[in-house]
DSSP file (Angstrom, degrees, kcal/mol; ACC not computed):
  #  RESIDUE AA STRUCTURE BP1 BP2  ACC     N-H-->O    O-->H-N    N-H-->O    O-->H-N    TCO  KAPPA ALPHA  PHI   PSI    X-CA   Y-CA   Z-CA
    1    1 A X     >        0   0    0      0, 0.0     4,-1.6     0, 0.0     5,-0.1   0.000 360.0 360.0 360.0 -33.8   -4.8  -19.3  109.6
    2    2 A X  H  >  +     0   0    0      2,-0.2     4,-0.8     1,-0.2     5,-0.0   0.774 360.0  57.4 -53.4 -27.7   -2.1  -22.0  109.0
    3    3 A X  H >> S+     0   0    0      2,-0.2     3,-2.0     1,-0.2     4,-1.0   0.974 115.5  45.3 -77.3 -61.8   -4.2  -24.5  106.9
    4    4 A X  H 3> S+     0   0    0      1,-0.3     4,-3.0     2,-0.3    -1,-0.2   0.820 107.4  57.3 -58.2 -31.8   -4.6  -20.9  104.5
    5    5 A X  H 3X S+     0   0    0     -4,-1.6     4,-1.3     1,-0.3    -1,-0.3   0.755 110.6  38.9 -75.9 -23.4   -1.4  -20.2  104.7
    6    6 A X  H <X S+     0   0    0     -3,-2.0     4,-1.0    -4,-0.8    -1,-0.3   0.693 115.3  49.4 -92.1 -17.5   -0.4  -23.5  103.2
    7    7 A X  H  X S+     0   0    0     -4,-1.0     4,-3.6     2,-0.2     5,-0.3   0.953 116.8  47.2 -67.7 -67.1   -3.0  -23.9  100.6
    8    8 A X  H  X S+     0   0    0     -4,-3.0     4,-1.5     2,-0.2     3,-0.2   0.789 111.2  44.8 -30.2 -64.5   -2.0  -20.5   99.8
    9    9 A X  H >X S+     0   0    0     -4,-1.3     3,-2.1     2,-0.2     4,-0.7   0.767 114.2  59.8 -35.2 -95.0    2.0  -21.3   99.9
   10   10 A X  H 3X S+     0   0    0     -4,-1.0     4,-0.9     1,-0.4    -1,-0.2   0.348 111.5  36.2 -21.8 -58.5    0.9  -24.6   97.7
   11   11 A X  H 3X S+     0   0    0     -4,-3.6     4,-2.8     2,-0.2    -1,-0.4   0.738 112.3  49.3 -67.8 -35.6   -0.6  -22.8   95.1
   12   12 A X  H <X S+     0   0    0     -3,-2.1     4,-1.5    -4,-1.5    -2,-0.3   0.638 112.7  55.0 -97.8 -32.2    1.4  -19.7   94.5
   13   13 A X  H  X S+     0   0    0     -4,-0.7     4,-1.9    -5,-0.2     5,-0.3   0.852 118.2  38.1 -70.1 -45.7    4.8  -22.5   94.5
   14   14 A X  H  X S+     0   0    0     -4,-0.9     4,-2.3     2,-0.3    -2,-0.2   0.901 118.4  45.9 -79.9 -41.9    2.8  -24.5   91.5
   15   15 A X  H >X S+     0   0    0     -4,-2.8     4,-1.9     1,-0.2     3,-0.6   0.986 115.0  46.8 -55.7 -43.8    1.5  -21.3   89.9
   16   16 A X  H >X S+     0   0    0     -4,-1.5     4,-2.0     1,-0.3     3,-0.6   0.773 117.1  44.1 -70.0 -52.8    5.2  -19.9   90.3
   17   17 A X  H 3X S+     0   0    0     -4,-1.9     4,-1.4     1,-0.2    -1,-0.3   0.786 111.3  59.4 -78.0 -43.0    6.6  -23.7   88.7
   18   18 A X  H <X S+     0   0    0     -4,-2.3     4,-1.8    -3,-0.6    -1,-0.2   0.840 107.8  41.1 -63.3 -47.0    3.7  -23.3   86.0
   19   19 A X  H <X S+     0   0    0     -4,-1.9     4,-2.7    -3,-0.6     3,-0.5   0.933 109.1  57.9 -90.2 -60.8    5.0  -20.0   84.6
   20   20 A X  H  X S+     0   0    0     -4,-2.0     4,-1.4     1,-0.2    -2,-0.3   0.732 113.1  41.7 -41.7 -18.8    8.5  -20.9   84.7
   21   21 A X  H  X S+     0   0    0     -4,-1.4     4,-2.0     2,-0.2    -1,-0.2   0.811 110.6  51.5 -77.0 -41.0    7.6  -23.7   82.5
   22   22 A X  H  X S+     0   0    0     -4,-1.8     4,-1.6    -3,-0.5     5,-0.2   0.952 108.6  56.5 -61.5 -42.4    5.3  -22.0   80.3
   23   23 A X  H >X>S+     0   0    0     -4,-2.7     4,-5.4     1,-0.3     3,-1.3   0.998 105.6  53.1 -47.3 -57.4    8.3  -19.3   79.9
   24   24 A X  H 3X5S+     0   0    0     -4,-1.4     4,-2.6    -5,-0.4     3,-0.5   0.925 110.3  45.8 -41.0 -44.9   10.4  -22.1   78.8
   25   25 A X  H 3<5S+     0   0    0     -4,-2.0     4,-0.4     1,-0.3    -1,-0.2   0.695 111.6  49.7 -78.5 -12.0    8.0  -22.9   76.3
   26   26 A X  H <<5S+     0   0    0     -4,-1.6    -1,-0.3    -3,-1.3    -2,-0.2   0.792 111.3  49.2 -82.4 -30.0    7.6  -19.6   75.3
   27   27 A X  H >X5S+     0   0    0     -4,-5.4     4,-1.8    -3,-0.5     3,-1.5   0.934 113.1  48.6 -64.5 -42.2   11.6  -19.0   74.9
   28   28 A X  H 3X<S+     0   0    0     -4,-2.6     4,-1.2    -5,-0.6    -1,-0.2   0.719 113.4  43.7 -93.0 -11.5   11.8  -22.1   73.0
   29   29 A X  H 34 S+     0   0    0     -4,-0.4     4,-0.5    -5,-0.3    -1,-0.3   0.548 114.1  57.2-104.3   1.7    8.8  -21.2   70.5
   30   30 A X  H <> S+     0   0    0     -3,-1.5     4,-1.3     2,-0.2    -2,-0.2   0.829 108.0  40.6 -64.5 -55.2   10.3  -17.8   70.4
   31   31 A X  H  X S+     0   0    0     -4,-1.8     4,-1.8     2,-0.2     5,-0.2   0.836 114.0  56.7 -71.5 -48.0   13.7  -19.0   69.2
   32   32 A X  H  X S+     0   0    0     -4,-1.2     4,-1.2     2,-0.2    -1,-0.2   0.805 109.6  43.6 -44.3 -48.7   11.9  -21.4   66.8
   33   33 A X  H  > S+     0   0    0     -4,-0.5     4,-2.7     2,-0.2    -2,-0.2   0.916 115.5  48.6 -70.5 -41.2    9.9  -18.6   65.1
   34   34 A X  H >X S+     0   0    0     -4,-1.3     4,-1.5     2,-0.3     3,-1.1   0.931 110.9  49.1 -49.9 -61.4   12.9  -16.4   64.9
   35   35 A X  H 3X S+     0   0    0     -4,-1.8     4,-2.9     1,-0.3    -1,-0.2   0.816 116.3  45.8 -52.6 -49.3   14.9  -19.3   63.4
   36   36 A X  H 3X S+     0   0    0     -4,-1.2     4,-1.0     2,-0.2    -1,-0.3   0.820 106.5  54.6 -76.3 -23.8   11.8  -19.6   61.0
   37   37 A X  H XX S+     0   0    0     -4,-2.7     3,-2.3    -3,-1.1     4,-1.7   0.983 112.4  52.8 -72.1 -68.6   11.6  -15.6   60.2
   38   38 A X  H >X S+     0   0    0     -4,-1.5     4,-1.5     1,-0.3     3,-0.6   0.696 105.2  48.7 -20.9 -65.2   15.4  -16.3   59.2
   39   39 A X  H 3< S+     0   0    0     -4,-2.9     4,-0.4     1,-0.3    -1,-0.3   0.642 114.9  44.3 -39.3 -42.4   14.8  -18.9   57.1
   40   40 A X  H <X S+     0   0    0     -3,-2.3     4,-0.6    -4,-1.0    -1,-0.3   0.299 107.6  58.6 -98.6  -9.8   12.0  -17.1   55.2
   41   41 A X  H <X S+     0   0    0     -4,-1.7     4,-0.8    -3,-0.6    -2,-0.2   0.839 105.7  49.9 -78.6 -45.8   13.9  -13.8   55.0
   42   42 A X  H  < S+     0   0    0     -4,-1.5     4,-0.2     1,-0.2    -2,-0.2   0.665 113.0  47.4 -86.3 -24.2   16.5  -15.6   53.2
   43   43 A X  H  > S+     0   0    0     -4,-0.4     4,-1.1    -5,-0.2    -1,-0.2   0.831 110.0  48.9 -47.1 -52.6   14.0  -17.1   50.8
   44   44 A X  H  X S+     0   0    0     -4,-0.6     4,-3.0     2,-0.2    -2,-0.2   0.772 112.3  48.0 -78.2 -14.2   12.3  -14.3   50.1
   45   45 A X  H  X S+     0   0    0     -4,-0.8     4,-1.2     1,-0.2    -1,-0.2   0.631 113.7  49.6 -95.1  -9.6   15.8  -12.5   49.4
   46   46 A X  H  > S+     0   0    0     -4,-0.2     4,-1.9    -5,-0.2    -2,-0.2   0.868 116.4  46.0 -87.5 -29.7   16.8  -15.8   47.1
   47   47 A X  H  X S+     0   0    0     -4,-1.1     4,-2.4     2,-0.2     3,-0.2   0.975 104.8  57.3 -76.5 -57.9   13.3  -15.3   45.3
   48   48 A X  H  X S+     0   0    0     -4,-3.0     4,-1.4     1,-0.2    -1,-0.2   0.737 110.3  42.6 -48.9 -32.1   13.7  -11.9   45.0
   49   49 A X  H  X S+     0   0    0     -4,-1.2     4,-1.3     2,-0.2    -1,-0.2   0.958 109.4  58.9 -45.5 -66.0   16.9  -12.4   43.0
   50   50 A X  H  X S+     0   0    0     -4,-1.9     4,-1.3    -3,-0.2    -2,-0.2   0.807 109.4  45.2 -33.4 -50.5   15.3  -15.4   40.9
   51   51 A X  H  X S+     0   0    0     -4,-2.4     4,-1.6     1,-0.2     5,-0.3   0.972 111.1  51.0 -82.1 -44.5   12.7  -13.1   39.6
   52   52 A X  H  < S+     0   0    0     -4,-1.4     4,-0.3     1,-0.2    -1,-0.2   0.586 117.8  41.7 -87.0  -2.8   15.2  -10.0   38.8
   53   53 A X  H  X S+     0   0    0     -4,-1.3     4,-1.6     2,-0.1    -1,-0.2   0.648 115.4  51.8 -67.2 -26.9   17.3  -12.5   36.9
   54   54 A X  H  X S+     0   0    0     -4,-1.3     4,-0.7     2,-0.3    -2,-0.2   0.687 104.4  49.0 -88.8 -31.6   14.5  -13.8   35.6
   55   55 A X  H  X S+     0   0    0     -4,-1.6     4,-2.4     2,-0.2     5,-0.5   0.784 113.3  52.1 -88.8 -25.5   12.9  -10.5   34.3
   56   56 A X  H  > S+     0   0    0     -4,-0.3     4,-1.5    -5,-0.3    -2,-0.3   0.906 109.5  49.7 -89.2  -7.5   16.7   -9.6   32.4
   57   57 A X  H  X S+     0   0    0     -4,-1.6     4,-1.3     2,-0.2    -1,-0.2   0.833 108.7  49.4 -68.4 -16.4   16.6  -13.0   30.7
   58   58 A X  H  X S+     0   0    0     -4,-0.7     4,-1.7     2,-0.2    -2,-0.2   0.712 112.6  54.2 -80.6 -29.0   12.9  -12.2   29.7
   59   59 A X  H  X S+     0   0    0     -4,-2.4     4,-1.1     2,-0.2     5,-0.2   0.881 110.7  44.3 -67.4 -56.2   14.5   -8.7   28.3
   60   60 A X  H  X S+     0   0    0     -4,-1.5     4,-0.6    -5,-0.5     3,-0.3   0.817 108.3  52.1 -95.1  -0.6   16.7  -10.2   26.5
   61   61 A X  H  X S+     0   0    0     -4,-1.3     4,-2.9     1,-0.2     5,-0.3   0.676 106.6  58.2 -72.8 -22.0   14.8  -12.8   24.9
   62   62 A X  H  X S+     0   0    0     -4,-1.7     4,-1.0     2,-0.2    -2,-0.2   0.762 105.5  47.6 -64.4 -18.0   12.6  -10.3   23.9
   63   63 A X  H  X S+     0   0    0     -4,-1.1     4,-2.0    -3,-0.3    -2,-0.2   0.590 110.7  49.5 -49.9 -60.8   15.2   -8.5   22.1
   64   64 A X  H  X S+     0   0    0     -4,-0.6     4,-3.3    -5,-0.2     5,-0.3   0.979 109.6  53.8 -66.8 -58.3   16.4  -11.5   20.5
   65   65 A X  H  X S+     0   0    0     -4,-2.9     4,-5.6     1,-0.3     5,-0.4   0.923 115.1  47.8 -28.8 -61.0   12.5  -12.3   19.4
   66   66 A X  H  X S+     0   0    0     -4,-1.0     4,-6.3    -5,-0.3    -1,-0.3   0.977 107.1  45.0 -47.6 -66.4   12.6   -9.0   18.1
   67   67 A X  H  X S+     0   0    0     -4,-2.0     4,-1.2     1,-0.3    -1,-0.2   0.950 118.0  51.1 -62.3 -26.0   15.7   -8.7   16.1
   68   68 A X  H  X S+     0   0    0     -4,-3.3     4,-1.0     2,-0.2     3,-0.4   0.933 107.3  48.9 -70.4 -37.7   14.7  -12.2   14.6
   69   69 A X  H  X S+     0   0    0     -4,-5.6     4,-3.2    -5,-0.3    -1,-0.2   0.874 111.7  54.5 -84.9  -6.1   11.2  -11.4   13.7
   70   70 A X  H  X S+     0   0    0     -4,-6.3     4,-1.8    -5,-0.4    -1,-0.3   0.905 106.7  44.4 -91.6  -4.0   12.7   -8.3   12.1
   71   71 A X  H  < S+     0   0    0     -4,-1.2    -1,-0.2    -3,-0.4    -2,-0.2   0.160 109.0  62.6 -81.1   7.3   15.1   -9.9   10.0
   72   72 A X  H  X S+     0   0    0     -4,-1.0     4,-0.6    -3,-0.2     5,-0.2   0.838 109.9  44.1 -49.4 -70.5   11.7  -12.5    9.3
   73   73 A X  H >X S+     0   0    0     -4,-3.2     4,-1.6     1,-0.3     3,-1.2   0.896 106.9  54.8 -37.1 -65.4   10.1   -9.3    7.8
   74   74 A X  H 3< S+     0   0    0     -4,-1.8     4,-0.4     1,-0.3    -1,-0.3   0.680 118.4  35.1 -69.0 -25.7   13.2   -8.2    5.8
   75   75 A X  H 34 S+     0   0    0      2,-0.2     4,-0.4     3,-0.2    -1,-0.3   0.399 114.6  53.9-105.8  -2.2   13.3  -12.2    3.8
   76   76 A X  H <X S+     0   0    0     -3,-1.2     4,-1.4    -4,-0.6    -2,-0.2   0.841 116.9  44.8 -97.0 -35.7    9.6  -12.5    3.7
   77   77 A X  T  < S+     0   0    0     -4,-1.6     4,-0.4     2,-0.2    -2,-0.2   0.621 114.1  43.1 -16.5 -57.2   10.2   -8.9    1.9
   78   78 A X  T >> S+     0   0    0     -4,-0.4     3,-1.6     2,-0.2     4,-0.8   0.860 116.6  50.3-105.1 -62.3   12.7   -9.7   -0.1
   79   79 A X  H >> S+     0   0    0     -4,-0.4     4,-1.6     1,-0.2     3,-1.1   0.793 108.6  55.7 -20.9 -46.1   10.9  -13.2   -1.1
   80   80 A X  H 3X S+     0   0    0     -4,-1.4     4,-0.7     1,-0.3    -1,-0.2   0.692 101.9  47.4 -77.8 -52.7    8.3  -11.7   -1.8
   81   81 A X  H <> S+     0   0    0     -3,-1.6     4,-0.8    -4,-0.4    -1,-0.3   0.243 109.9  61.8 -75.1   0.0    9.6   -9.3   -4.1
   82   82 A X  H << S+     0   0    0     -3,-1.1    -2,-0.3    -4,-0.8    -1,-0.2   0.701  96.0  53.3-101.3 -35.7   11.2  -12.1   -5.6
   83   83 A X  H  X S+     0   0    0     -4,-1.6     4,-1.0    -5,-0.2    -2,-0.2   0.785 109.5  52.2 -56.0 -44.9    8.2  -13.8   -6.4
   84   84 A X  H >X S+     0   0    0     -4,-0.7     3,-1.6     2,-0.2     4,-0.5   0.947 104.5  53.2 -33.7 -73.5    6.8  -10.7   -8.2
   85   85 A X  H 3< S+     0   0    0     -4,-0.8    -1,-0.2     1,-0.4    -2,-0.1   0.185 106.0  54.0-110.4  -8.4    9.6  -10.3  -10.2
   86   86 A X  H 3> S+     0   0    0      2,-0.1     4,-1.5     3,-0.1    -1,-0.4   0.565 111.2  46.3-113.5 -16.5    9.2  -14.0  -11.4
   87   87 A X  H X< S+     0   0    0     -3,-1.6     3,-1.9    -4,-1.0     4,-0.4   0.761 110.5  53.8 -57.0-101.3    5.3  -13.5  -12.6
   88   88 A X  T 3X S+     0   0    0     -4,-0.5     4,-2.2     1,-0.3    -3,-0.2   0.420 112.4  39.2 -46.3 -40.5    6.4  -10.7  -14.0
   89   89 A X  H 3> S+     0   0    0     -5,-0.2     4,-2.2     2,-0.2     5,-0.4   0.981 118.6  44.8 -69.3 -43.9    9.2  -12.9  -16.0
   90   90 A X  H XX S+     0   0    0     -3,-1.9     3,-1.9    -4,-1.5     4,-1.3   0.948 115.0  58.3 -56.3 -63.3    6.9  -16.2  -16.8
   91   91 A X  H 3> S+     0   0    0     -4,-0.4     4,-2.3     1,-0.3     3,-0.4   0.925 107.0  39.8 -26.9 -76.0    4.6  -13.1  -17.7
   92   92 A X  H 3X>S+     0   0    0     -4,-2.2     4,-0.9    -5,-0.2     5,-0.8   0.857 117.9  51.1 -63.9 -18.3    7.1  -11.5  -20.5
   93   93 A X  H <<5S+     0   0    0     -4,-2.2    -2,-0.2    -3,-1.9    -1,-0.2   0.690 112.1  45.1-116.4   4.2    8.1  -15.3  -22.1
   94   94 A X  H  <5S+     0   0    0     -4,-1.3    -3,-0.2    -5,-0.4    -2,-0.2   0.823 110.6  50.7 -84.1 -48.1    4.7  -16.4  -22.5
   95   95 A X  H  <5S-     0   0    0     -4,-2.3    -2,-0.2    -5,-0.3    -3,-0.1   0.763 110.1-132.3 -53.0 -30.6    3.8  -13.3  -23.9
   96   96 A X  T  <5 +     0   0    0     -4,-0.9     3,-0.4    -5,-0.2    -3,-0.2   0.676  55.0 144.2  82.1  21.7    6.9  -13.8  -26.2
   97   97 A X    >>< +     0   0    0     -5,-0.8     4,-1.1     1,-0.2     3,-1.0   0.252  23.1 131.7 -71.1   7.2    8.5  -10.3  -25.8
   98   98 A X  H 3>  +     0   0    0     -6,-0.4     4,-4.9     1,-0.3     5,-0.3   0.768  54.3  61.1 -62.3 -18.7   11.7  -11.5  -25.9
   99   99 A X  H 3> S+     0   0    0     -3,-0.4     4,-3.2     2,-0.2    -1,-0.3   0.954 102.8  55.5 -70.6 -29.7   13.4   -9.4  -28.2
  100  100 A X  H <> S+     0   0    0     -3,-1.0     4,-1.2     1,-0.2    -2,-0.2   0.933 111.6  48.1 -19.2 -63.0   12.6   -6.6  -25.8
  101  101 A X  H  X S+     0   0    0     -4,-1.1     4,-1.0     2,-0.2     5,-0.3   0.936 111.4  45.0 -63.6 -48.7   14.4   -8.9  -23.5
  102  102 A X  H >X S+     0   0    0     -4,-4.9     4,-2.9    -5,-0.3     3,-0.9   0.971 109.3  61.3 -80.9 -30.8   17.4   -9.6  -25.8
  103  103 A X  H 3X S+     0   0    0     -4,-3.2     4,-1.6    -5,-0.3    -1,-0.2   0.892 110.5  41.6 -12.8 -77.7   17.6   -5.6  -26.7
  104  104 A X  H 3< S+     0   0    0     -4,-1.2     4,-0.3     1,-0.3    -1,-0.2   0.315 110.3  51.7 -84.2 -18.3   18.2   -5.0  -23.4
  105  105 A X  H <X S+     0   0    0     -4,-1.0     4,-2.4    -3,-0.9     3,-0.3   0.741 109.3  61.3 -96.5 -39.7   20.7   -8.0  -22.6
  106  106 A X  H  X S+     0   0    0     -4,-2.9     4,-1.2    -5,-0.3    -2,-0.3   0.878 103.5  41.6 -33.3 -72.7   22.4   -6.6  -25.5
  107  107 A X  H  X S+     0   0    0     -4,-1.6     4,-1.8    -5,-0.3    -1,-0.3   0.577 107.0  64.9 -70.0 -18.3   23.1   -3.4  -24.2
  108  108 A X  H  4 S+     0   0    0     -4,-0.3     4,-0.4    -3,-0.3    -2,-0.2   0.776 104.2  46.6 -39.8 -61.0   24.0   -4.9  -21.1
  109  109 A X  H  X S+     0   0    0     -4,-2.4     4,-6.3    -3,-0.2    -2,-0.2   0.882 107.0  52.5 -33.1 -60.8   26.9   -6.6  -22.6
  110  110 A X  H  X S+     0   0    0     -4,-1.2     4,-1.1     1,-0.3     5,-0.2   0.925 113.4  40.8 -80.9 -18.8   28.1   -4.2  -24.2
  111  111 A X  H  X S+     0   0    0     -4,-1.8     4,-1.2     2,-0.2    -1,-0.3   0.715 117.2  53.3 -67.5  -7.6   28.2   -1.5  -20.8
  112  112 A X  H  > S+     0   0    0     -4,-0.4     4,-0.9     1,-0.2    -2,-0.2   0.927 113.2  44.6 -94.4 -62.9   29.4   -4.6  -18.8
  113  113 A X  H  < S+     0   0    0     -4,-6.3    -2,-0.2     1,-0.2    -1,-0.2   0.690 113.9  43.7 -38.2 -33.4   32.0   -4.6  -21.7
  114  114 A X  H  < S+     0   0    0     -4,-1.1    -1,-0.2     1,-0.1    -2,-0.2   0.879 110.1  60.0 -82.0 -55.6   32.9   -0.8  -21.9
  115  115 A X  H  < S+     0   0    0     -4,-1.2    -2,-0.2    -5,-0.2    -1,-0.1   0.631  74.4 113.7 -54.1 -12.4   33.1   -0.8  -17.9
  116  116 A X  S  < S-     0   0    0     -4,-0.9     2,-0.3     1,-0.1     6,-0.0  -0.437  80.0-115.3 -60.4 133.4   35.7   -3.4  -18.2
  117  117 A X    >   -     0   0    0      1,-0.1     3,-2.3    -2,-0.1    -1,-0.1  -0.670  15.2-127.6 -97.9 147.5   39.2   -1.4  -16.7
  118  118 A X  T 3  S+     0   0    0      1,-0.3    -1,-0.1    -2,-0.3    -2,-0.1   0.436 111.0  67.0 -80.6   8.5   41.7   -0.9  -19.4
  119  119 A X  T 3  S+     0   0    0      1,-0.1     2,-0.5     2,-0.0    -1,-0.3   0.804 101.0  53.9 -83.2 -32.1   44.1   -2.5  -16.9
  120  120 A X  S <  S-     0   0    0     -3,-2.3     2,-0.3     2,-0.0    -1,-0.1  -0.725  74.5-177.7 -95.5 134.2   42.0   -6.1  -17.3
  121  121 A X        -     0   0    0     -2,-0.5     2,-0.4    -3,-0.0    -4,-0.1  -0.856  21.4-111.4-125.3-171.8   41.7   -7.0  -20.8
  122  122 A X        -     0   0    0     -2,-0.3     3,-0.1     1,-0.1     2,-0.0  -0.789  26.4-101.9-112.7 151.7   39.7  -10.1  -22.1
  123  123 A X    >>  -     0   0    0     -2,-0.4     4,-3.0     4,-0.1     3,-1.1  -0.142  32.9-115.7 -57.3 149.0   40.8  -13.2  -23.6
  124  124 A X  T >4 S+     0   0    0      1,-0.3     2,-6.6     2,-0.2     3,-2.7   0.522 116.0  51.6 -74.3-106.5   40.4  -13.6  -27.6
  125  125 A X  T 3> S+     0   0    0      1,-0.3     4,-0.8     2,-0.1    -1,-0.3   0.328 110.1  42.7 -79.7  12.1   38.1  -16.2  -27.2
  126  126 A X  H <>>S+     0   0    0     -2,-6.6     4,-2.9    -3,-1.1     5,-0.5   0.763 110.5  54.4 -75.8 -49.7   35.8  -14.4  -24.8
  127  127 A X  H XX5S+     0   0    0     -4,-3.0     4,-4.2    -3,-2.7     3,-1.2   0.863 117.4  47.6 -43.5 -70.2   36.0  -11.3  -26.9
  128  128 A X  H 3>5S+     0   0    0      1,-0.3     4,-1.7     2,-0.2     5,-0.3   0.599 106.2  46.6   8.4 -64.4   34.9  -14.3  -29.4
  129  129 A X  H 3X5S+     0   0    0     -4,-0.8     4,-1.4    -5,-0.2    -1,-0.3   0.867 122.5  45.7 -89.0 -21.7   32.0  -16.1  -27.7
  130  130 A X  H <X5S+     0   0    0     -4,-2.9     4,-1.5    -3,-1.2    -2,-0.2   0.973 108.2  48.9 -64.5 -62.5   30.8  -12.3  -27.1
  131  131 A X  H  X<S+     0   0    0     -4,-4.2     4,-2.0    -5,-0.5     3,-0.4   0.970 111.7  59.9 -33.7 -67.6   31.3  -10.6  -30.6
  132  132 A X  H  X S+     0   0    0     -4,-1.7     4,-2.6     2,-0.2    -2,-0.2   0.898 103.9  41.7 -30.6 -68.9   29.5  -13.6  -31.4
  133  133 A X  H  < S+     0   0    0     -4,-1.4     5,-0.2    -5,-0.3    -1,-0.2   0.958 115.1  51.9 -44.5 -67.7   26.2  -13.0  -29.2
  134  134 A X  H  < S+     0   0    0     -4,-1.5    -2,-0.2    -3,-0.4    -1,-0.2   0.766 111.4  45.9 -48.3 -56.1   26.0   -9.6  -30.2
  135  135 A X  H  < S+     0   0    0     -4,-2.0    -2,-0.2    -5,-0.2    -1,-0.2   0.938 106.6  65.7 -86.6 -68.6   26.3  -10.6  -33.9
  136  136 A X  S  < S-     0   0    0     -4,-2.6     2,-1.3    -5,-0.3     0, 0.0  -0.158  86.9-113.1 -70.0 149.4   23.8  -13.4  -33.9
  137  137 A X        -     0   0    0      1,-0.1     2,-0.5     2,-0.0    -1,-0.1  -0.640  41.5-129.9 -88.4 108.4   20.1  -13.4  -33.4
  138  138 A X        -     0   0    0     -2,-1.3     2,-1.0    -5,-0.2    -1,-0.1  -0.348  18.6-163.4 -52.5 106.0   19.8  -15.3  -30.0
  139  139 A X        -     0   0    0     -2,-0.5    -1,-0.1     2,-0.0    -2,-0.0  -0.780  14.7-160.5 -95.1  98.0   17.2  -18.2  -30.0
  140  140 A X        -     0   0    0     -2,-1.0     2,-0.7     1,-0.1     3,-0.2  -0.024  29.4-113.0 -75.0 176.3   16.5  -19.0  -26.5
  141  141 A X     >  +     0   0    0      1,-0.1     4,-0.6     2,-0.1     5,-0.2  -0.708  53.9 163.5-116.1  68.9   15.1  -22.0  -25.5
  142  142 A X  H  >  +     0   0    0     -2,-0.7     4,-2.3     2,-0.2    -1,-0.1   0.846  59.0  58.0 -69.7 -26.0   12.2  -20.3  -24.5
  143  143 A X  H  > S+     0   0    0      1,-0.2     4,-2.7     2,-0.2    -1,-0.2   0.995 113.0  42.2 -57.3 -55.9    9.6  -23.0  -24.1
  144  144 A X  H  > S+     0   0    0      2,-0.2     4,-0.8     1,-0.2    -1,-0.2   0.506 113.4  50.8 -93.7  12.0   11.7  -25.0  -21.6
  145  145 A X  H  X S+     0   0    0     -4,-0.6     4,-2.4     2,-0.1     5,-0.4   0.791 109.6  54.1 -89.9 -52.1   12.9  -21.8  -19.5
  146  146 A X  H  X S+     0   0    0     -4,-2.3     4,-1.9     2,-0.2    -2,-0.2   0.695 113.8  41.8  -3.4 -65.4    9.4  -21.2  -19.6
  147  147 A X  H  X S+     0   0    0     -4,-2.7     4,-1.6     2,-0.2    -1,-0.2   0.919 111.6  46.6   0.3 -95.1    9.1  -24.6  -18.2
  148  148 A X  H  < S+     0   0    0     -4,-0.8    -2,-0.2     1,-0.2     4,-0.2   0.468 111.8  61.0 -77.5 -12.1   11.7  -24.8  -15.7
  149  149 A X  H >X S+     0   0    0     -4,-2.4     4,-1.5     2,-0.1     3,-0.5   0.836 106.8  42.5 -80.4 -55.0   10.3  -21.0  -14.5
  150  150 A X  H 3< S+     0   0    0     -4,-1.9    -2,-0.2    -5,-0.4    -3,-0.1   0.819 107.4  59.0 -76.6 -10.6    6.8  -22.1  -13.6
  151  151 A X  T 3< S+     0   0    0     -4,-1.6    -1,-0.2     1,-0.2    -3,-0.1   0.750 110.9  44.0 -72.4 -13.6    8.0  -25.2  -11.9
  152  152 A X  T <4        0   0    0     -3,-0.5    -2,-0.2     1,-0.2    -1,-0.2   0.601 360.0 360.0 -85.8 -13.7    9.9  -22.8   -9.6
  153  153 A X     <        0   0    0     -4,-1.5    -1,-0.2   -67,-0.1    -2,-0.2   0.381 360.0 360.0-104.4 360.0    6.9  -20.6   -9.4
């Protein structure tokens, strides 16, 4: 019965040394994952930032995108109409309408003239180079606005 009793003893002291070692190893790969949950909680809370910074700079470049491409619209718009409105001229000085045109410049004058406030008056020789216009039949230099319009178109 002694022989068993020391086998026993032998074993049950090694198992008993065996699990205290494995516990160390277990504390210390315990504390190491913990260490590591830490580490990766504070990552994910640094990502989680990154991305909701990340989504209001994306807000407000959209925004910007936006307000630019509508002030795009509004000059592509306004070009646009601008372009028209120079066919339409090359259109009228080919045709050779221009006294229609000086009619109308005519009368232009003279409301531009009327509208004048009686506090501002005009210089004699404006009144001058105007009476004058008004009086004479205006000979444009149509050929070479003509010209100088379709190289701009």
């Amino acid at each position: 019965y002694a022989c068993w009793c020391e086998k026993t003893t032998a074993r049950k002291a090694e198992a008993i040394t065996d699990a205290n070692n494995d516990l160390r190893a277990f504390g210390q790969t315990i504390l190491s994952l913990k260490g590591k949950i830490a580490t990766l909680a504070f990552e994910i809370e640094e990502l989680e930032t990154n991305i909701k910074l990340n989504k209001e700079a994306q807000e407000q470049a959209t925004t910007i995108r936006q307000k630019e491409n509508a002030a795009f619209v509004a000059d592509t718009t306004e070009l646009k109409e601008a372009i028209s409105a120079m066919e339409k001229a090359v259109t009228v000085l080919v045709e050779g309408s221009s006294s229609l045109l000086q009619a109308e410049a005519k009368a232009k004058i003279k409301a531009v003239v009327a509208a004048i406030p009686s506090s501002k008056s005009l210089k004699a020789e404006q009144l001058t180079l105007l009476s004058e216009y008004m009086r004479s039949g205006y000979a444009p230099q149509s050929m070479t606005v003509q010209g100088i319009l379709k190289d701009m178109y």
